[in-house]
C-alpha positions as CSV (number, residue, x, y, z in Angstrom):
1,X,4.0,-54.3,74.7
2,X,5.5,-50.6,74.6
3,X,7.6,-50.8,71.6
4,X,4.0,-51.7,69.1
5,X,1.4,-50.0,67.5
6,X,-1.6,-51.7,65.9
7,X,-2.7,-50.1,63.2
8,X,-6.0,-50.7,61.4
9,X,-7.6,-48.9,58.2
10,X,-11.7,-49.7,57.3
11,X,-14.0,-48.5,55.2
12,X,-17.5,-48.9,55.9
13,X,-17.4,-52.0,58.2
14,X,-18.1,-50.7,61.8
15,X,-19.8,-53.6,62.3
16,X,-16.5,-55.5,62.3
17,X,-14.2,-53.5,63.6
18,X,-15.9,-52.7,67.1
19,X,-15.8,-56.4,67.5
20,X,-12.2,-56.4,66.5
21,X,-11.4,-53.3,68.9
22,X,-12.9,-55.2,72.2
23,X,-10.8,-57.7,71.3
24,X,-7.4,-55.9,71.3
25,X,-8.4,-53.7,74.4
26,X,-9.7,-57.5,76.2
27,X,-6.0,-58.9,75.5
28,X,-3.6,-55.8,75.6
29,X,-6.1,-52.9,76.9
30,X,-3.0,-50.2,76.7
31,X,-1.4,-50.8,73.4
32,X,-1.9,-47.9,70.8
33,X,-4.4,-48.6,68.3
34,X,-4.8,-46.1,65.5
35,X,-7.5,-46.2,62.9
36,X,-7.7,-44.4,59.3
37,X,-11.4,-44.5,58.3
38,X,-11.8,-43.2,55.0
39,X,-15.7,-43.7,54.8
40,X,-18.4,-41.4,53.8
41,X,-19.7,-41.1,57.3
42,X,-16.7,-41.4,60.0
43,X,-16.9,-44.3,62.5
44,X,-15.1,-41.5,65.3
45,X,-18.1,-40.9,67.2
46,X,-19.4,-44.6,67.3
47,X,-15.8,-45.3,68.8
48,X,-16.0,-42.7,71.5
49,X,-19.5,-44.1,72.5
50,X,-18.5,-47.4,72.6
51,X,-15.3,-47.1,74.3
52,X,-15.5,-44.1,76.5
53,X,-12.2,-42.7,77.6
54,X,-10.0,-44.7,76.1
55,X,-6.7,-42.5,75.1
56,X,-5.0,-45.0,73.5
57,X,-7.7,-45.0,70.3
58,X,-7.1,-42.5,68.3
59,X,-9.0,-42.7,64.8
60,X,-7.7,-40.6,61.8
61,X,-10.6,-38.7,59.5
62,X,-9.0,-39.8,56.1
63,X,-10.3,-38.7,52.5
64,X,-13.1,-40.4,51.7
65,X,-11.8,-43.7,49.6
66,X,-8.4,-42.8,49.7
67,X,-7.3,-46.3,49.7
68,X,-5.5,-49.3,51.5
69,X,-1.9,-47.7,50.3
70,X,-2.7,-44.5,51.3
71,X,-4.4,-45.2,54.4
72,X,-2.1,-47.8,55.7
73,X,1.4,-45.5,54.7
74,X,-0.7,-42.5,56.6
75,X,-1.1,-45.0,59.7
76,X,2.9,-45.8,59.5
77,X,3.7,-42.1,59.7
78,X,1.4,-41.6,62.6
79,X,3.1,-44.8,64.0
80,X,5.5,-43.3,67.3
81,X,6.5,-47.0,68.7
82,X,9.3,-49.0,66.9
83,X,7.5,-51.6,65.8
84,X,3.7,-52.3,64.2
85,X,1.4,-54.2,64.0
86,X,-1.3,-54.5,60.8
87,X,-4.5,-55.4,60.6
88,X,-7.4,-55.6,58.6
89,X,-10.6,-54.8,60.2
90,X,-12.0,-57.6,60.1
91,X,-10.0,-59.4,62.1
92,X,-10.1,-60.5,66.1
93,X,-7.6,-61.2,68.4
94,X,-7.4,-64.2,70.5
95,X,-5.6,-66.5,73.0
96,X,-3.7,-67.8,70.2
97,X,-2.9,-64.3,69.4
98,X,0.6,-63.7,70.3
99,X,2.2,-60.5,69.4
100,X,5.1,-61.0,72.2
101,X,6.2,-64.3,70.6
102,X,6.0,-62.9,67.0
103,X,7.9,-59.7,68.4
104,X,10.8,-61.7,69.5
105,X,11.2,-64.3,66.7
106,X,11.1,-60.9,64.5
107,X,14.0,-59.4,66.7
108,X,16.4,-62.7,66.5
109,X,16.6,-62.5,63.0
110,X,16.8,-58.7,62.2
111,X,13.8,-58.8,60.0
112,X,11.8,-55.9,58.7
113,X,8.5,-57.8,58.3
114,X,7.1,-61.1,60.0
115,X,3.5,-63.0,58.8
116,X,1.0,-64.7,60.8
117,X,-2.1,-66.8,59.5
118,X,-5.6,-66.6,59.6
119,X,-7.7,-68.9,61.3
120,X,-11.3,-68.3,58.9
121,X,-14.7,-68.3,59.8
122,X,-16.2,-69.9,56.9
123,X,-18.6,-67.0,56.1
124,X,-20.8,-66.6,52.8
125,X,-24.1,-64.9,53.2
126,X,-24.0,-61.8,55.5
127,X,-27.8,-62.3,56.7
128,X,-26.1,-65.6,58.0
129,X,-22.6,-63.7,59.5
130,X,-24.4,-63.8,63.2
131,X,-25.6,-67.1,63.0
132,X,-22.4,-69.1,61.5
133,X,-20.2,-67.3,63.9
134,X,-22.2,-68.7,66.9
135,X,-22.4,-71.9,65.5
136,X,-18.9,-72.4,65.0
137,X,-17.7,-70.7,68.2
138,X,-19.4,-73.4,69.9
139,X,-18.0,-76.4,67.5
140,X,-14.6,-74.2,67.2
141,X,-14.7,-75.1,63.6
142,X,-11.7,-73.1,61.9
143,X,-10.5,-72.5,58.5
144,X,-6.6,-71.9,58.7
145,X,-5.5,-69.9,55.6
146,X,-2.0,-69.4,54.9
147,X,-0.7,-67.6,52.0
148,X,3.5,-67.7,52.2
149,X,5.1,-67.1,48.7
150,X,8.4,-66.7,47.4
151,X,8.6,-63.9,44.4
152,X,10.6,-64.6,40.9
153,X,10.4,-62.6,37.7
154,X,11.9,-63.2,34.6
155,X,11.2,-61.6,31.0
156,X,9.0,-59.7,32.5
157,X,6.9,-61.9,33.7
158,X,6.2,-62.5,37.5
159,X,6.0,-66.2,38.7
160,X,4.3,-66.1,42.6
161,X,4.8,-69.3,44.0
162,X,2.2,-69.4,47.1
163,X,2.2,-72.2,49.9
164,X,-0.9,-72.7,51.4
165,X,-0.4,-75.7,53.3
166,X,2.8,-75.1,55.0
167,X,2.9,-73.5,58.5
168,X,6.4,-73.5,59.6
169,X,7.8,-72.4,62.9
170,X,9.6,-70.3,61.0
171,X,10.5,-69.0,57.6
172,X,12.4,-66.9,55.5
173,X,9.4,-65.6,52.4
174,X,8.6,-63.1,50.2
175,X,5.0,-62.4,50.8
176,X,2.9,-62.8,53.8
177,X,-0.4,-62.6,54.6
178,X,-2.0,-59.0,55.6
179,X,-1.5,-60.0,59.2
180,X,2.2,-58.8,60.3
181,X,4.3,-57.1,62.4
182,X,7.2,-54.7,60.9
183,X,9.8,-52.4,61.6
184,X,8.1,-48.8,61.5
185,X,11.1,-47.3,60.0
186,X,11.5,-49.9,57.2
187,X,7.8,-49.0,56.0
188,X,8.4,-45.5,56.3
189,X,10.9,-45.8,53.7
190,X,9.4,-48.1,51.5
191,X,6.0,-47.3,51.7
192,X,3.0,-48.5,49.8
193,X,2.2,-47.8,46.6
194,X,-0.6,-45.0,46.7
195,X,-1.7,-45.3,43.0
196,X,-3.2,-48.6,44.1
197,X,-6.7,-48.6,46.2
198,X,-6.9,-52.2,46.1
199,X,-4.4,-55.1,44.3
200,X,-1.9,-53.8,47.0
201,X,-0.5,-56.5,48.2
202,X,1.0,-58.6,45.6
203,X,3.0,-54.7,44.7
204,X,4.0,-54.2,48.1
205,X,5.8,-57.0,48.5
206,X,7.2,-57.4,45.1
207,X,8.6,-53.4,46.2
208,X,9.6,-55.0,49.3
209,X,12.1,-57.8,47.9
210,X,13.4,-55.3,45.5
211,X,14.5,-52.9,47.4
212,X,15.6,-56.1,49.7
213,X,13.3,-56.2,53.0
214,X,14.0,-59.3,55.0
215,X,10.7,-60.7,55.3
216,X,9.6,-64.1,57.7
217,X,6.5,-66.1,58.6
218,X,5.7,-67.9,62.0
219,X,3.3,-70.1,62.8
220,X,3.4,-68.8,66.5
221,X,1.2,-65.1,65.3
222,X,-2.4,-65.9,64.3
223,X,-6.1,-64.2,64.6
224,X,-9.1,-64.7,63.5
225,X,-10.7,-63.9,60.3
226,X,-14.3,-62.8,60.6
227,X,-15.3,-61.2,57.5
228,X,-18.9,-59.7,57.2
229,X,-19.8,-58.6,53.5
230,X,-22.3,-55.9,53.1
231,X,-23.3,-54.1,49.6
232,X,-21.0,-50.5,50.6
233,X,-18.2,-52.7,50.9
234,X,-18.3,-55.5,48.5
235,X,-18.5,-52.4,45.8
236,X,-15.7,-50.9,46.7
237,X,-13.8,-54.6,46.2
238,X,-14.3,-55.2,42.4
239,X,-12.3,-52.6,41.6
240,X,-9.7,-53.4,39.2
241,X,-5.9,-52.0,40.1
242,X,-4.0,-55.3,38.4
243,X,-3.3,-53.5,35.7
244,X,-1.8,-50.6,37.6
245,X,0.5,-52.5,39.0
246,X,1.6,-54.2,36.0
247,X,1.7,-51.5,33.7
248,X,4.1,-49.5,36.3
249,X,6.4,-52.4,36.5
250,X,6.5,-53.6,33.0
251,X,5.0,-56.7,33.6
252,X,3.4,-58.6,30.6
253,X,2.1,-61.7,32.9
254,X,1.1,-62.6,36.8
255,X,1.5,-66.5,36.8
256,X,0.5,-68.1,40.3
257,X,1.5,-71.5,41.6
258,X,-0.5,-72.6,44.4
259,X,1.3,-75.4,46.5
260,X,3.2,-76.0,43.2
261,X,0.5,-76.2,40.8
262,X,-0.5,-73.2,38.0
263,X,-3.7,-72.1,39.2
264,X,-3.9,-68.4,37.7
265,X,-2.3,-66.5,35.3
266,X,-3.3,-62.6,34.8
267,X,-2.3,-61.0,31.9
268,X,-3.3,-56.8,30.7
269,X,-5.9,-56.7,28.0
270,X,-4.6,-54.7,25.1
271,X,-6.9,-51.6,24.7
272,X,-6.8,-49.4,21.9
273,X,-5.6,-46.1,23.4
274,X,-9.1,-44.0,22.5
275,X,-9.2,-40.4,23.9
276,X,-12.5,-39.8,25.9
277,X,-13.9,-36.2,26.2
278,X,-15.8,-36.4,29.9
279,X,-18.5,-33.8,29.9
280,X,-20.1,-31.8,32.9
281,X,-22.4,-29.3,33.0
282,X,-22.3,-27.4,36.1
283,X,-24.5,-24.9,38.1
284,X,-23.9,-24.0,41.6
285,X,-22.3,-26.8,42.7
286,X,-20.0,-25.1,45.4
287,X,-18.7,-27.7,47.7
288,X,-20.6,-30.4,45.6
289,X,-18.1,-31.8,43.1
290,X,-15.6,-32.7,45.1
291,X,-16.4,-36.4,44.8
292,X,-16.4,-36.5,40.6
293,X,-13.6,-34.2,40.2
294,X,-11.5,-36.3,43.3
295,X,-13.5,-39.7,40.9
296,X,-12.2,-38.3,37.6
297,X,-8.6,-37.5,38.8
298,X,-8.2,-41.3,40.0
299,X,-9.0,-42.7,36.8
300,X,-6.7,-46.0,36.0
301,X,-7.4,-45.0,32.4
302,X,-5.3,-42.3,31.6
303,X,-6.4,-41.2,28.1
304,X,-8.7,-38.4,28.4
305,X,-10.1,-34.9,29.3
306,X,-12.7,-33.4,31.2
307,X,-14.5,-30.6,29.8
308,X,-16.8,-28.7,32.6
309,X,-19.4,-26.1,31.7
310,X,-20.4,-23.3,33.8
311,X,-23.5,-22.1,32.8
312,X,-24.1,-19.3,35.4
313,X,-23.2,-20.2,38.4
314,X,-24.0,-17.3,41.3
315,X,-22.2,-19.7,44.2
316,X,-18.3,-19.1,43.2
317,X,-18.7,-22.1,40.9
318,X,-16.1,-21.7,38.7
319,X,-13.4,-20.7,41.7
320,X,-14.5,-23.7,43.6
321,X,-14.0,-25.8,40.4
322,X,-10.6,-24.0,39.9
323,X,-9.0,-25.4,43.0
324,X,-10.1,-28.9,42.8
325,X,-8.8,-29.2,39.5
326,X,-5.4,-27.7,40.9
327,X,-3.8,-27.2,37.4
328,X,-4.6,-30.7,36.0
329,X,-4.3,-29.8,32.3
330,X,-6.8,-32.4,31.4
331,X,-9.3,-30.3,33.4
332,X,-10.9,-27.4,31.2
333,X,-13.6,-25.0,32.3
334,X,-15.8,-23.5,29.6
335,X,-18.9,-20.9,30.3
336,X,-22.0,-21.1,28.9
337,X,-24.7,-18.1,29.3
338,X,-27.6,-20.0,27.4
339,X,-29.5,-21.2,31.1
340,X,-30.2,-25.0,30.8
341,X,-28.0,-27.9,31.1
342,X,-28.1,-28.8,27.0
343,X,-26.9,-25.6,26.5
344,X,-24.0,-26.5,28.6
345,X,-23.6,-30.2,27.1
346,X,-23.4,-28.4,23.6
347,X,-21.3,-26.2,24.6
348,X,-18.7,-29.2,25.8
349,X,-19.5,-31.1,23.1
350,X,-18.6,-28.4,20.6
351,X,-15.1,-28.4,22.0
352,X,-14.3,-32.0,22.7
353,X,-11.6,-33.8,20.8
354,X,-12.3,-37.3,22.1
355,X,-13.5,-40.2,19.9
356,X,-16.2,-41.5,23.0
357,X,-18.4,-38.8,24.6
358,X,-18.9,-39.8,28.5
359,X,-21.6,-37.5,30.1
360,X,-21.5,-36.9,33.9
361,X,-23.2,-34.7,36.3
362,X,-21.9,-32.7,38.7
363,X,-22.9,-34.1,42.3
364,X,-22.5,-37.3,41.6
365,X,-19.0,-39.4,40.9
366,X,-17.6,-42.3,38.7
367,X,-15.7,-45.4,39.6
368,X,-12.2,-45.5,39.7
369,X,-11.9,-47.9,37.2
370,X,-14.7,-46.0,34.7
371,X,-13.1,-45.6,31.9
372,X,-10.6,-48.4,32.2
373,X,-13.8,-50.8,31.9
374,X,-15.5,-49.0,28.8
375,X,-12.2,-48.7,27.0
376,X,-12.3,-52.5,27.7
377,X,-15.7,-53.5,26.3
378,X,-15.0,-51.3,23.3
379,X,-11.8,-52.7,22.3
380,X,-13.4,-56.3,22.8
381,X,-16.6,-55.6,20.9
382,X,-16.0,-52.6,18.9
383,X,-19.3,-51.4,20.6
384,X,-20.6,-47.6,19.5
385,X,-22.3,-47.0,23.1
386,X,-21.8,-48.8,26.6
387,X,-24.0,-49.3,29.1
388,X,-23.1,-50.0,32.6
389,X,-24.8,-50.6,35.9
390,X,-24.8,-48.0,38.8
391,X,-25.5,-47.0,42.3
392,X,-28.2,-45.1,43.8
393,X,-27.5,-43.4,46.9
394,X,-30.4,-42.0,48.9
395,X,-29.1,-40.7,52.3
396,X,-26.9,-43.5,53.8
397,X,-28.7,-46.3,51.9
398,X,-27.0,-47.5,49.0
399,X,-28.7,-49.9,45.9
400,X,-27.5,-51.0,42.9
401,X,-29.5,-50.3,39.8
402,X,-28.8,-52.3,36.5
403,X,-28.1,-50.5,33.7
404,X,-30.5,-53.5,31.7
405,X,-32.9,-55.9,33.1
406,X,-33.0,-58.5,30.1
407,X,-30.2,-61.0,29.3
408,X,-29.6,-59.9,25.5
409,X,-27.1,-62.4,24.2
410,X,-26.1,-60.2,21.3
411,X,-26.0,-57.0,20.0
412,X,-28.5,-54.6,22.0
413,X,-29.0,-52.8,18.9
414,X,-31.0,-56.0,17.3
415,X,-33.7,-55.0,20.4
416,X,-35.9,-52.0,19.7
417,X,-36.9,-52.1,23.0
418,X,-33.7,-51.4,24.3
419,X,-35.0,-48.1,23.9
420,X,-36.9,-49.0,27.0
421,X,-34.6,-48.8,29.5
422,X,-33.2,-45.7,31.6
423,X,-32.2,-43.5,29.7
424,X,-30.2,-41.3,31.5
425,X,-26.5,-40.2,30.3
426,X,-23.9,-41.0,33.1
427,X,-23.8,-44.7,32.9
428,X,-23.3,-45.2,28.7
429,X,-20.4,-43.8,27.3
430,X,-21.1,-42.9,23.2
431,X,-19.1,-42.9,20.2
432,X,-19.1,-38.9,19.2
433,X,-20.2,-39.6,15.4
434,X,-23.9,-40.3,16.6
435,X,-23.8,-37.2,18.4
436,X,-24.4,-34.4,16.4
437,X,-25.8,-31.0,17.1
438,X,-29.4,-32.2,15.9
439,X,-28.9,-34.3,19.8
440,X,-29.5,-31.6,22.1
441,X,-32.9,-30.0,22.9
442,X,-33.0,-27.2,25.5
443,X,-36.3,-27.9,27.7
444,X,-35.8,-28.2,31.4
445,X,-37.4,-31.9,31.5
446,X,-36.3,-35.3,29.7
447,X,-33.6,-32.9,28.1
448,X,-31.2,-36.0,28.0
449,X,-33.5,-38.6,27.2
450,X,-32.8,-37.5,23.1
451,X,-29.2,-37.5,23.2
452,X,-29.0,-41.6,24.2
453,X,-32.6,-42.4,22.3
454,X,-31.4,-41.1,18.8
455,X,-27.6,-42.1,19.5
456,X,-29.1,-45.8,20.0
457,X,-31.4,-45.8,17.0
458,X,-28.3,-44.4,15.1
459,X,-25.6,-47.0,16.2
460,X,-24.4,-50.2,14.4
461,X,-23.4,-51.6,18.3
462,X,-24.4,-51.2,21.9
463,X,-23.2,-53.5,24.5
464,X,-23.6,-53.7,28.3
465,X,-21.0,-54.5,30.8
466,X,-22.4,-56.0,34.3
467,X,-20.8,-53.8,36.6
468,X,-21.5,-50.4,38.4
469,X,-19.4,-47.5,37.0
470,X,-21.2,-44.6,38.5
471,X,-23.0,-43.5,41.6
472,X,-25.8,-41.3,41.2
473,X,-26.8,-39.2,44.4
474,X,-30.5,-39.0,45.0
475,X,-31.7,-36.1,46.0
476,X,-34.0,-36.4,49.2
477,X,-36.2,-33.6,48.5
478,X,-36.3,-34.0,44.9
479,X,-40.0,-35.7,44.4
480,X,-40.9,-33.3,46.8
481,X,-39.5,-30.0,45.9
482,X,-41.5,-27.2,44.4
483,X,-43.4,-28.3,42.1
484,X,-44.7,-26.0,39.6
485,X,-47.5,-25.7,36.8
486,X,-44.2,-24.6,33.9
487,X,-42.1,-27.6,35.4
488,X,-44.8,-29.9,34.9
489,X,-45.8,-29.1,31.5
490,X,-42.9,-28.6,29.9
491,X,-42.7,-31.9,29.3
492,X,-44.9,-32.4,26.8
493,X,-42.7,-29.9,24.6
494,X,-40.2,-32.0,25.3
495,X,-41.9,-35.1,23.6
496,X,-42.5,-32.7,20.9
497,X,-38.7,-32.1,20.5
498,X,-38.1,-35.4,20.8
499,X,-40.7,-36.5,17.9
500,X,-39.5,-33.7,16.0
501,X,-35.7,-34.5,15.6
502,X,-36.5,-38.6,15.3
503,X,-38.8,-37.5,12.3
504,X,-35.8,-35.5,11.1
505,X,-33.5,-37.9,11.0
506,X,-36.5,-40.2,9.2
507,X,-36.5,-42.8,12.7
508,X,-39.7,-42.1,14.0
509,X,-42.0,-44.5,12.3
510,X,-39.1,-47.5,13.0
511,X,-39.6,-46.4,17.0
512,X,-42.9,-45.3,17.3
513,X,-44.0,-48.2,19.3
514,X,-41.1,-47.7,21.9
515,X,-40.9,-43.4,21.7
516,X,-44.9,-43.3,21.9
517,X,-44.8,-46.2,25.2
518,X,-42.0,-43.8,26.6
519,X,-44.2,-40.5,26.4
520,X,-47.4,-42.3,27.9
521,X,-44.9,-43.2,30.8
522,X,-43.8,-39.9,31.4
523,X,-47.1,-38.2,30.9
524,X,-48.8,-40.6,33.4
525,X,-45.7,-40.0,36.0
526,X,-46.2,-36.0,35.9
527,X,-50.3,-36.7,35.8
528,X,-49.2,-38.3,39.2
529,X,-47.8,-35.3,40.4
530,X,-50.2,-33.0,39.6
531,X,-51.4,-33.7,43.0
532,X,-48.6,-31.9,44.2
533,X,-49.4,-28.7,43.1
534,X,-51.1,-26.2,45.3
535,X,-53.2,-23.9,43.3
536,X,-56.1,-26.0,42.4
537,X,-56.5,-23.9,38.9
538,X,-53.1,-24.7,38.0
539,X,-54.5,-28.6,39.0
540,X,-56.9,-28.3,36.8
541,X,-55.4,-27.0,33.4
542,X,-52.2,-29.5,33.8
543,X,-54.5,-32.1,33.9
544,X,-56.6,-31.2,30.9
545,X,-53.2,-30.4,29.3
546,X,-51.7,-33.9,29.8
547,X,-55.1,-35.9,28.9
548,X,-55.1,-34.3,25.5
549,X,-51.4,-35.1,25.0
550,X,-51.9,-38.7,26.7
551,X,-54.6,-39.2,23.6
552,X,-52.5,-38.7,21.2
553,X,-50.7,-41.9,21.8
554,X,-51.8,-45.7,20.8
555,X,-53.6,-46.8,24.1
556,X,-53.3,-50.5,22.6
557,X,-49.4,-50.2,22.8
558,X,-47.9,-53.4,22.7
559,X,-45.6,-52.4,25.8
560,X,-48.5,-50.8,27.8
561,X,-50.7,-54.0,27.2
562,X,-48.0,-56.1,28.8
563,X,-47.3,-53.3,31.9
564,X,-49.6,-54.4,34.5
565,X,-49.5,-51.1,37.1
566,X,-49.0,-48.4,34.2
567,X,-51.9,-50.1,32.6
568,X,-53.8,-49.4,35.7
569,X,-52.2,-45.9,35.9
570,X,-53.3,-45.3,32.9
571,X,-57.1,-46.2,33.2
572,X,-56.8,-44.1,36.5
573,X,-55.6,-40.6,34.8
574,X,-57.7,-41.0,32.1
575,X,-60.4,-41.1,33.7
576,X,-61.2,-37.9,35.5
577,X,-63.2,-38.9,38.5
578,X,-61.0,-42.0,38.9
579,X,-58.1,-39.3,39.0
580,X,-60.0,-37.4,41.3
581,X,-60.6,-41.0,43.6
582,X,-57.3,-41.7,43.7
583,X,-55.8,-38.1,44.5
584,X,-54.8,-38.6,48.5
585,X,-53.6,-41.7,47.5
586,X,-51.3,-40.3,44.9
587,X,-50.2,-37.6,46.9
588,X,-49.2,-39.8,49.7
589,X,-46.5,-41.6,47.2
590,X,-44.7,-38.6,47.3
591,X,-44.9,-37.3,50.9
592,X,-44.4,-41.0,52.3
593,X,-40.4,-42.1,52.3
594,X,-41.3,-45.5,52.3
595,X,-44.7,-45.9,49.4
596,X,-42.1,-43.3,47.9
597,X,-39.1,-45.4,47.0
598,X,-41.5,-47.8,45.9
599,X,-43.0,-45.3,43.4
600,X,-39.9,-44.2,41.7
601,X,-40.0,-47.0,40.0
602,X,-42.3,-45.5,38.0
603,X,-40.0,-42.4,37.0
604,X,-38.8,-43.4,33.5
């Protein structure tokens, strides 16, 4: 096997693609296997522990979530044999795995690309993955899957007639599986499509019959199909590239036969073509922002700007900024001398020209399909503000956070106490008319929380889309960090603010229920961390500071009475020898990873 090169692309799936590398090196130990990892953390050194000296793995460092297209047309250019194989990664070879035989049927019939099959491990739940496989090793229970289809399109509309059940010797196809060897220099010249990170392979093989590759399936080239879903990776596969692909190719319909029955017919949603103005405030962010500005450059949804705010950077900032942008004229970089991040939102907000305002923050990034999904849900429902789920990443752990807890069946805005969920910016997207200058407030703390609150009570419609469209990044040392007396306090003239410009806009009394339960929440959580502070007369006067503040609020508060551990957390600040009790407790939910990811919960 000189004349072959596997090639292999993953993403955050070690744990399949060691299995799937023992394999290859069991049945053809020499053959070049090169690997484009595009994760956040590089698989390289785990391969070079597990399989010590072995030359002919060489893995390729590849920007992080670059793609199948990219990844796979990088592998092809790396390729040096005349021939490669491709594989996903969670695949493993076999006996029945016969790249010779495949080789030569390929090489009778001068084709460019020939398919194999899948023989599937049945796998659903990945706390199960270890246990099914085992099972069905010993009973050598397989799932052949096949997926051969020949490729017509008329008035614009592309018929894909797949057989599933057929497993010929041999046959002349459009579309294989993504289990196939090809001629190197055919892919070279007719590479993948780049724009798509997923919805690949239907566009690389209706490429491929264009520009008239001769493709084949055999049933003589199978492997085994092991997949192992995690949370990383599942995420990164509900992305939606369809439209992509269609829009590019003029394509008003997908229709799908399977075995010669419709099944599935995908057509583009019609979305009003709104311009967006994305909004970043930024401080010393050198060598942060390269995930939201690589994020916001990969947008499906074309239709917008970005608008990012210096406001006095002393890192190179604005340099930094200047050459990850790379003269995208959607990109704009304003400056802002007024310290404090509403300064900087106002300042971008001043100067926007979109018709939806989409706040996001500077070290974290978006999905690639963002704005494509709000433009979606506000075409369908009209809606004034969107709220979607995200993902919280804290070191290499990962969770996904909803962006609501309750199932509201209708409008959000018929719920007052939709008030009562995070409030943060980055994962709502806002109509600009209930934005207005009377929005921003420029403390240090809860600075945000006004800008979505008074949009909300302002609205006619908020709607929620199930999905995550942002990932926020968690810093480690943020419960943690200094903690100061000023930091600490300042939130209670941020409640004031917040009062203040609800009263303004005469809202106040029809949220003081849900604006009063969101101040005892926040007063309660910084009481907590008063126990962080290390001068005990600074201890002293915060506490005194937030009791009298805590008292001004309804104690009998209809949400309180029905939260079980801030009702306790309230008894316990309010009281100060219970405070006093409970101290080295408290203190330990902040110094203690563990009791600590269980107490952000209580961060509002």
């Amino acid at each position: 096997m000189d004349d072959i090169t596997i090639i292999i692309k993953t993403l955050d799936r070690y744990v399949c693609l060691k299995p799937l590398i023992k394999s290859i090196l069991k049945k053809y130990k020499d053959i070049p296997i090169l690997i484009g990892d595009d994760s956040l953390i590089s698989c390289k050194k785990r391969i070079e522990k597990d399989f010590p000296n072995k030359k002919n793995i060489i893995v390729y460092n590849l920007p992080y979530d670059c793609g199948l297209s990219y990844g796979r047309n990088y592998l092809v250019n790396k390729v040096k044999t005349k021939y490669f194989c491709l594989c996903d990664d969670d695949f493993v070879f076999d006996k029945k795995t016969n790249l010779e035989a495949a080789l030569n049927i390929l090489k009778e019939n001068n084709l460019d690309i020939l398919g194999g099959y899948l023989r599937n491990y049945k796998i659903i739940n990945s706390k199960k993955d270890y246990l099914i496989r085992f099972a069905q090793k010993i009973l050598h229970y397989e799932l052949p899957t096949n997926y051969i289809a020949t490729l017509n399109e008329k008035d614009n509309i592309l018929h894909a007639n797949y057989q599933i059940k057929e497993f010929p010797d041999y046959k002349e196809v459009d579309v294989v599986i993504n289990f196939f060897i090809a001629k190197t220099e055919s892919i070279k010249k007719h590479p993948w499509d780049e724009d798509l990170k997923l919805q690949e392979h239907t566009a690389f093989f209706y490429s491929a019959k264009k520009k008239g590759l001769k493709i084949g399936f055999t049933n003589k080239l199978s492997i085994r199909h092991c997949p192992i879903q995690n949370f990383k990776y599942k995420n990164y596969r509900t992305r939606n590239y369809t439209h992509v692909f269609m829009e590019k190719n003029n394509l008003k319909k997908i229709v799908s036969n399977y075995d010669n029955k419709p099944t599935q017919e995908i057509t583009i949603p019609t979305v009003d073509n709104i311009f967006i103005s994305v909004i970043v405030p930024v401080y010393n962010v050198n060598n942060k922002a390269d995930l939201l500005i690589k994020s916001l450059k990969e947008q499906t949804y074309k239709n917008f700007e970005v608008i990012l705010v210096d406001n006095n950077s002393t890192d190179g900032s604005k340099e930094y900024l200047k050459k990850l942008i790379n003269d995208d004229k959607r990109f704009t970089i304003l400056s802002e001398k007024r310290q404090g991040p509403n300064y900087a939102r106002q300042k971008g907000f001043s100067k926007s020209k979109g018709e939806y305002i989409y706040f996001a923050d500077a070290d974290d990034y978006l999905e690639d399909d963002t704005l494509y999904h709000f433009i979606c849900e506000i075409t369908k429902n009209k809606s004034d503000i969107v709220i979607g789920d995200y993902i919280e990443h804290s070191g290499e752990d990962r969770k996904l956070m909803k962006g609501i807890n309750k199932d509201y069946k209708d409008n959000l805005k018929d719920h007052k106490d939709i008030m009562l969920i995070k409030l943060p910016l980055w994962n709502k997207i806002f109509k600009k008319e209930f934005i207005t200058n009377n929005s921003f407030i420029y403390t240090f703390i809860s600075e945000d929380i006004l800008i979505t609150a008074l949009a909300m009570a302002k609205c006619n419609k908020i709607t929620y889309i199930s999905k995550p469209i942002y990932h926020y990044i968690f810093a480690e040392g943020g419960l943690t960090s200094t903690i100061t007396y000023d930091k600490l306090v300042n939130i209670i003239e941020s409640h004031k603010l917040i009062k203040r410009k609800f009263e303004e806009e005469k809202l106040y009394d029809k949220y003081k229920e849900e604006l009063e339960y969101i101040f005892i929440t926040h007063t309660i959580y910084r009481m907590f961390r008063i126990t962080m502070l290390k001068n005990k007369k600074d201890k002293e006067k915060a506490y005194e500071e937030f009791l009298i503040h805590l008292k001004k609020f309804n104690k009998k508060n209809k949400y309180l009475k029905k939260s079980k551990s801030f009702k306790f957390a309230y008894k316990v600040v309010s009281h100060k020898s219970l405070f006093k009790l409970f101290s080295p407790s408290i203190k330990m939910l902040f110094t203690n990873k563990k009791m600590n990811k269980i107490f952000k919960k209580l961060d509002r």
